[in-house]
C-alpha positions as CSV (number, residue, x, y, z in Angstrom):
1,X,10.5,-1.3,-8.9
2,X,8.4,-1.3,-11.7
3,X,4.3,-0.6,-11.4
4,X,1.8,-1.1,-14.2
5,X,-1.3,1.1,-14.4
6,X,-5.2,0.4,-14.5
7,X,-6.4,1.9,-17.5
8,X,-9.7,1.9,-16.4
9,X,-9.3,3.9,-13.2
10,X,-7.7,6.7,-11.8
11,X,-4.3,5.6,-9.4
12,X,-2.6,7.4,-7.2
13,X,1.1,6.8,-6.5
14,X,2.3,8.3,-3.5
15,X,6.0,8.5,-2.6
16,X,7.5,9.0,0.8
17,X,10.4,8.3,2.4
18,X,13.8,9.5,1.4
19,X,15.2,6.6,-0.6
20,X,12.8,5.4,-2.9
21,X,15.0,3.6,-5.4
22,X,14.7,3.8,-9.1
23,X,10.9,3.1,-9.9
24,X,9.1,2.8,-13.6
25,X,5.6,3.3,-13.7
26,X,3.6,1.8,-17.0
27,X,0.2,2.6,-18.5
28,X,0.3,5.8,-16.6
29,X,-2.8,8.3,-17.7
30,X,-1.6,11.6,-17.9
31,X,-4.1,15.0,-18.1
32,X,-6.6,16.9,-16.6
33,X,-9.0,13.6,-16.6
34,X,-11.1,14.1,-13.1
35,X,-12.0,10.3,-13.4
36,X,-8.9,8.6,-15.4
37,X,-6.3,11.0,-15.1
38,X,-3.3,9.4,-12.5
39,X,-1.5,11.2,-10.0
40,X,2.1,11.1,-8.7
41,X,2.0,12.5,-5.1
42,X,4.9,14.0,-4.4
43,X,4.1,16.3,-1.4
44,X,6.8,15.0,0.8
45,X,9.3,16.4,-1.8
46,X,8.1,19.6,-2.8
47,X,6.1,22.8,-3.0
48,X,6.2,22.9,-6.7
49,X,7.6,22.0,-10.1
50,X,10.8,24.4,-9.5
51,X,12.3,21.8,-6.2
52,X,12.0,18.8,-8.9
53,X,13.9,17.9,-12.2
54,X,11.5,16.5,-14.8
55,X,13.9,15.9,-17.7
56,X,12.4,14.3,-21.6
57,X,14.1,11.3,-21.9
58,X,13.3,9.6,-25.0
59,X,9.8,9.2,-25.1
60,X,10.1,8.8,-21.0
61,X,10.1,11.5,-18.0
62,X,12.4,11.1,-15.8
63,X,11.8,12.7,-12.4
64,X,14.6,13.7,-9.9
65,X,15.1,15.3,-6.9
66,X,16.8,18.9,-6.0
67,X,18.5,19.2,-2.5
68,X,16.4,21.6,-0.5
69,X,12.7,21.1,-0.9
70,X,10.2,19.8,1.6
71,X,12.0,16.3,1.6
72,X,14.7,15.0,-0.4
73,X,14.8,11.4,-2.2
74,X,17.0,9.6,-3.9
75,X,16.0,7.8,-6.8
76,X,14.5,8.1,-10.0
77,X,11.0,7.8,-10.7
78,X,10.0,7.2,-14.8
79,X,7.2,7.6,-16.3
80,X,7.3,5.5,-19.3
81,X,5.3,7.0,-22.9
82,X,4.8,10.3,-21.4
83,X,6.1,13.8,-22.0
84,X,6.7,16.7,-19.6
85,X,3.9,18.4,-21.1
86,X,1.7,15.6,-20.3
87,X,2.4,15.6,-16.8
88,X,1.5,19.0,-16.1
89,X,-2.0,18.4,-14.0
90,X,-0.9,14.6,-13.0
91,X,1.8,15.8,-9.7
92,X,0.1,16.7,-6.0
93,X,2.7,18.8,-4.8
94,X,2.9,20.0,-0.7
């Protein structure tokens, strides 16, 4: 599944379910923005950064699941142009 972003609003991209494929998300605004900065909502999966693998990937992130957290997917979700650095205040965790 692939998903293109606005640049000139702030999305939110929330994931549920436990199967959610292999999805690639485009023009995705990473940072602090309040107003442009996207967010991955990942609160059915985890607490916090430690019960997801977020793995540099080129010039991609790659974002995997570990067994054990709130919920468990499988899947990969990329976040294409971004680093791991960059994603730092872009993930809603539970």
């Amino acid at each position: 599944v692939a998903f293109t972003g606005n640049l000139d609003a702030r999305e939110v991209y929330n994931f549920v379910g436990d199967d959610i494929g292999n999805v690639e998300i485009t023009n995705f605004t990473a940072g602090a923005d309040p107003t442009f900065g996207d967010r991955l909502d990942l609160s059915d999966f985890a607490n916090g950064a430690g019960q997801l693998v977020f793995a540099q990937v080129g010039g991609d992130v790659e974002i995997t699941d570990i067994a054990g957290g709130v919920g468990d997917f499988d899947g990969t979700i990329t976040i294409v142009g971004a680093t791991t650095a960059d994603l730092a205040f872009n993930i809603i965790y539970a």
